[in-house]
N, C-alpha and C positions, 0 to 999 in steps of 0.2 A: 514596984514590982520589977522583979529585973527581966528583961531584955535576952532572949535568945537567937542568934545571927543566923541564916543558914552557913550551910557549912562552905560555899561557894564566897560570900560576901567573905568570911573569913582567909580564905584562902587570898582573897583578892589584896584583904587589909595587911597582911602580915609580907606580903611581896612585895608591895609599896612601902610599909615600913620597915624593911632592910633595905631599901635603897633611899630613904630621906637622911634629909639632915634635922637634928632634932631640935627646935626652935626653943630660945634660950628660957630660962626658969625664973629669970629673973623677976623680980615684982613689975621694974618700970612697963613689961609687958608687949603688944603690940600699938601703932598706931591706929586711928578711929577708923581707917578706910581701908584696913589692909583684908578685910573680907571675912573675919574671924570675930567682930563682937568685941575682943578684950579693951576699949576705950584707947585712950590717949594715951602716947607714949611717945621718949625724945630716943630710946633705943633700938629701935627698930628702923629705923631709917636715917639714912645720910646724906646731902646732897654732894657730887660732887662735878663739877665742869657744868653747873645747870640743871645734872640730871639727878632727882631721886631714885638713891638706891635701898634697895632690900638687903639689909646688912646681914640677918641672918642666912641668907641664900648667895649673896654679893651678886647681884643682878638688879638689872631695873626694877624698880618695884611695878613698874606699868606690866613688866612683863614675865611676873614670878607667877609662874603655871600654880606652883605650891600656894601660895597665899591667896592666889584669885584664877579656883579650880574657874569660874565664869568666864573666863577670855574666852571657852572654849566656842560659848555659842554666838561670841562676837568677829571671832576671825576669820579675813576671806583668803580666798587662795595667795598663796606665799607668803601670811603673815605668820608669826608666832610666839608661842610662848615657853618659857625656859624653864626647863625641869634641872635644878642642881641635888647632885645626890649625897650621898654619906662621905663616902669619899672617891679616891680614884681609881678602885679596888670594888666594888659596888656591880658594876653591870658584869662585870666579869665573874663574881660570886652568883650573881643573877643569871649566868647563861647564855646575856644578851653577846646575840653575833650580828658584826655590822661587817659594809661590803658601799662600793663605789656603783651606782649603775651603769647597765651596760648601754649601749646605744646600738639597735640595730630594727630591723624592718616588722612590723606586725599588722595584722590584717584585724579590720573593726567585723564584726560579722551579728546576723541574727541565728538565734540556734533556736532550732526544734527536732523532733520526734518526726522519722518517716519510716514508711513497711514499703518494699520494693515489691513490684509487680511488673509481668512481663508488657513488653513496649506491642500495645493493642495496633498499633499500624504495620506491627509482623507478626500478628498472631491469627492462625486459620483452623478453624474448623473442617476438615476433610470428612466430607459427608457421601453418602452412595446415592449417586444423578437418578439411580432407578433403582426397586424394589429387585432383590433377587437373591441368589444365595453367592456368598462368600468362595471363591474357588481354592483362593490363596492368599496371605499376608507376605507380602514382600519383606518386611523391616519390623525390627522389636520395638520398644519402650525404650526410648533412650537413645534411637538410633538417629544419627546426623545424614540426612538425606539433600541431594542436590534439587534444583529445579527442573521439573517433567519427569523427575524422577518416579515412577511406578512402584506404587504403595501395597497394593493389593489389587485382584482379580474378581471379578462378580461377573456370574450368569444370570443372565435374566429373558424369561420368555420374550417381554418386549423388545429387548434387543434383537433375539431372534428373529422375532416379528419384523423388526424394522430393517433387520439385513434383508430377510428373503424380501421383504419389497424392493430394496434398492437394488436388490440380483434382478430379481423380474423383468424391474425396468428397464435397467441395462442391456437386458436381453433381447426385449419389444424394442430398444432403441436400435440399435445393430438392425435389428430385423428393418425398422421403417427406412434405415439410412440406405439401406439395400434394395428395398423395395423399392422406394424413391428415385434411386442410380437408374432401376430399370425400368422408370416411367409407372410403375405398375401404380401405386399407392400417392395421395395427394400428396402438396405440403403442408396442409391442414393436419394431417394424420401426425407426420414427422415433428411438426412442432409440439403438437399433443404427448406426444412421447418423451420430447426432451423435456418439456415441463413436468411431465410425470416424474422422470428420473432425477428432474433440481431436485423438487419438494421430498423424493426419499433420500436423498445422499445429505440435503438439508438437515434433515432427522437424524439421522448420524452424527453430523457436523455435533450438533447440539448437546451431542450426547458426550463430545470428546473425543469422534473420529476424525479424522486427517485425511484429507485426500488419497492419499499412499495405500491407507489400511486399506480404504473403502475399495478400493481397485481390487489390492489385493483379496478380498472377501468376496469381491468379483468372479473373481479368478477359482476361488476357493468356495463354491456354495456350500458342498456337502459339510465341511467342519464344524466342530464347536467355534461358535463367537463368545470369547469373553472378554468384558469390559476393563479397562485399564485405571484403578483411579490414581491420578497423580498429584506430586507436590505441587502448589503454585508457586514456592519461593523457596530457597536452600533455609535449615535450618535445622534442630531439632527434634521429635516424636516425645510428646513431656504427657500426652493422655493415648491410652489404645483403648477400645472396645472393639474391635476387629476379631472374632475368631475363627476358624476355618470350618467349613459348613453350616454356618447360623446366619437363617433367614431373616434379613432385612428390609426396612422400606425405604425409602424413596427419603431421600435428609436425613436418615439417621446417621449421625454424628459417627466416624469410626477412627477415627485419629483426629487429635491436635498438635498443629505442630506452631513450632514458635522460635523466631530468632531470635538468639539469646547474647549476640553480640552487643545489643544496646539497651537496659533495662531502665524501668521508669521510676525514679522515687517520688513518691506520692507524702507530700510534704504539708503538715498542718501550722501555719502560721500564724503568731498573736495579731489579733487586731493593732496592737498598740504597735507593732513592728512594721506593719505595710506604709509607714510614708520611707520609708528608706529600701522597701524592696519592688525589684520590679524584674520583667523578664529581660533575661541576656546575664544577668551577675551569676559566676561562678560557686558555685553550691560544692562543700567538700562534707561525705559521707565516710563514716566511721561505724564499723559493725562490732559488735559486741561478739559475739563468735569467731571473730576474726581480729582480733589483737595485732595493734601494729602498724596495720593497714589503711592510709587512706583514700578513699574514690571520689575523682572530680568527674562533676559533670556540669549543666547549663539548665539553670532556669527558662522552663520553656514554655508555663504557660501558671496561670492567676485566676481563680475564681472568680465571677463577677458578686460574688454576693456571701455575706458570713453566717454560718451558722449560728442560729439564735441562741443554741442552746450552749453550747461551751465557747462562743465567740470566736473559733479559729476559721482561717480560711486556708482554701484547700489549694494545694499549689503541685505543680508536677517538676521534677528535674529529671533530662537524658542524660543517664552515666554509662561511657561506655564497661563491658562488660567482657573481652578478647580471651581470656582464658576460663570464662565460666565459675568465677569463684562468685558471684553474686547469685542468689537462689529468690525466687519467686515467695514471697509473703515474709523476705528474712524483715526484721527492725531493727533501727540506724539509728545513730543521732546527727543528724544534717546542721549543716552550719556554713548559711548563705552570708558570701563576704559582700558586704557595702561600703568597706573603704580600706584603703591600704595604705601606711602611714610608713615612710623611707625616715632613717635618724632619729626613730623614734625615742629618747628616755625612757628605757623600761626599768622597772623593779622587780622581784619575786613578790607576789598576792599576800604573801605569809607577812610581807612590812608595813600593809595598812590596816590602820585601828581605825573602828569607827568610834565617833564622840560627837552626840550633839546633832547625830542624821549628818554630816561631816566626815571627809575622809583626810585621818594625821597620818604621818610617816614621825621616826624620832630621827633630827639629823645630830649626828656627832660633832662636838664643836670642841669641846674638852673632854680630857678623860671623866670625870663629873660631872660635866656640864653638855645637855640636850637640847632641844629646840623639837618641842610639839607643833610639828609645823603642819596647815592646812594644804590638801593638796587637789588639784582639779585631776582624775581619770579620764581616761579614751577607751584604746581599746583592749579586752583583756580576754588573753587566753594559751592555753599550754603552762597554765600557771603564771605566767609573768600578768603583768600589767602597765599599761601606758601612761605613762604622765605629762600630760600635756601642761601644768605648771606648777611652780612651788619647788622641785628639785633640780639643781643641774648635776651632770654627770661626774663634775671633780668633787660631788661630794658624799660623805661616810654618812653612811642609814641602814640604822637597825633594821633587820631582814628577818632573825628568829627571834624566837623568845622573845618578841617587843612587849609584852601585854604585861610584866612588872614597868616599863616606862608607861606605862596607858595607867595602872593604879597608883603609880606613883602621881600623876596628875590628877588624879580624883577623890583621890584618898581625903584630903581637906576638907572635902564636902561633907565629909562624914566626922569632925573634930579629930583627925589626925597627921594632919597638914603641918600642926607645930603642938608640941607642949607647953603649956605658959604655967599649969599649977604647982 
């Protein structure tokens, strides 16, 4: 029956074979161990200075990628194997672009998924200390308010309540201080009076009056009193329910306000990545809405414990936030750095093939002549990648279109490595 390829395997076979050399026709064949079956043969190999060569390739035979596709799962970091092609004309028909690496600085990091959220240790709930009605709204939605800053106005009977006592008192106090000067009244009485007039001005206090008011509401009984509620901290008004005449009670929420200088990324971490992270490393966030842009902040705090069910642990970063371009629930992709590598060898990502659960680069040695070389990674990111061994800097590696040198070394495995019929 014959044999139908996908259309992929195909594509693979035909890009490797315009880059081979085509293995000789002859009867005497290959030798017994060049990896291929065809038996014994005196043409296929030469020895020359001690070492066996791969005549049809002229490379070692130990290390003809083409004849023994299996080097691949034997080689460790900076060993290799040699891909010799059709001619010297070949990678360049093929596309393949090679380049020297550069050497400069790259940061190891772990990346994950975060949603930003306002920083909860400046976020306030502006609630009404007493039930009453709304007289006034100070500030809209949106508005940047200072600290003690007055938000809005509330009348409330019990405040009223609670001034005309502290007026009272005030009043009986004067009176007993009086009384007293002229002998008239104990100091039993006087004391009673000033304890009267704490515990109402106390009431006040509590309420959010100041000494100053309190005098002056003294001074002033007949008026309207109404309530002041204020900021506790400078920031921004990001929730209102405040409207002007709507009856309220006592904590009902009427503003949030929230500093938006420092925003918290709420960060989900692999298990597999927490032996290399920990609090204090530099976390840089990147918004998708926001192109271009990157935001540093500081890992500030680690879950003690991982969720069962998708295994990530929850971790927080402070990124400051000065002109307000970060928004409450925006998602990031965060990328806490754990190690920062100076002289680094890098390459572009686009130069390494994988083979064998292995990572090759091709190094240019001839114009025909490659080196499927194994290489050890670091750290990798903005596209490039770190090599920490197997390449040095003065040397030429396929960077694009490598993936005809990658089936050019595989292709054998598949009886197209050489033609002997």
């Amino acid at each position: 029956m014959k044999k139908h390829y996908p259309l992929k395997f195909a594509a693979v076979a035909l890009a490797a074979m315009a880059l081979l050399t085509a293995c000789s026709r002859e009867p005497a064949g290959h030798g017994s161990d060049d990896g291929h079956g065809h038996g014994e043969s005196k043409g296929h190999t030469e020895t020359k200075e001690g070492v066996t060569i791969c005549t049809e390739h002229n490379v070692p035979e130990a290390q003809c990628g083409i004849c023994k596709p299996q080097l691949a799962a034997t080689l460790k970091p900076g060993e290799s194997a040699k891909i010799r092609l059709a001619d010297k004309d070949s990678a360049a028909i093929a596309g393949v672009q090679t380049t020297t690496p550069t050497v400069g600085k790259i940061d190891d990091g772990v990346e994950c998924y975060a949603e930003l959220a306002f920083n909860q240790n400046k976020l306030a709930q502006i609630a009404a200390p007493v039930g009453g009605i709304v007289q006034a709204v100070e500030i809209d939605l949106g508005a940047k308010v200072e600290e003690k800053q007055c938000v809005t106005k509330i009348w409330s009977a019990s405040i009223a309540e609670a001034v005309a006592k502290a007026v009272l008192s005030h009043q009986t106090l004067e009176r007993e201080r009086k009384l007293r000067a002229d002998r008239v009244s104990s100091e039993k009485d006087l004391q009673q009076a000033e304890a009267e007039h704490r515990g109402a001005c106390q009431q006040l206090r509590t309420l959010g009056f100041t000494e100053e008011q309190i005098d002056a509401l003294s001074a002033k009984p007949h008026e309207q009193v109404l309530m002041e509620v204020r900021a506790p901290f400078s920031g921004e008004i990001v929730e209102r329910s405040a409207v002007r005449g709507a009856l309220v009670e006592a904590g009902k929420s009427l503003f949030t306000l929230a500093d938006r200088s420092v925003m918290w990324a709420m960060l989900n971490i692999p298990e597999s990545a927490l032996g290399c992270v920990k609090v204090g490393q530099t976390v840089e966030l990147r918004v998708e809405s926001l192109p271009g842009q990157t935001f540093i902040g500081k890992l500030t705090w680690i879950a003690a414990e991982v969720d069962d069910k998708n295994r990530m642990v929850r971790a927080r970063a402070e990124v400051a936030n000065i002109d307000g371009t970060l928004k409450a629930k925006m998602f990031a992709r965060a990328r806490i750095l754990t190690r920062s590598a100076e002289g680094a060898v890098l390459l572009p990502v686009s130069a390494i093939q994988c083979i064998e659960g292995k990572s090759f680069v091709f190094v240019k040695v001839e114009e025909d002549l490659y080196d499927a070389r194994v290489v050890q990674l670091g750290a990798k990111f903005d596209g490039k990648v770190e090599i920490i061994q197997g390449v040095t800097p003065r040397e030429t590696v396929a960077v694009n279109h490598a993936f005809p040198l990658k089936s050019a070394f595989l292709i054998s495995r598949l009886g197209a490595g050489c033609a002997d019929d």
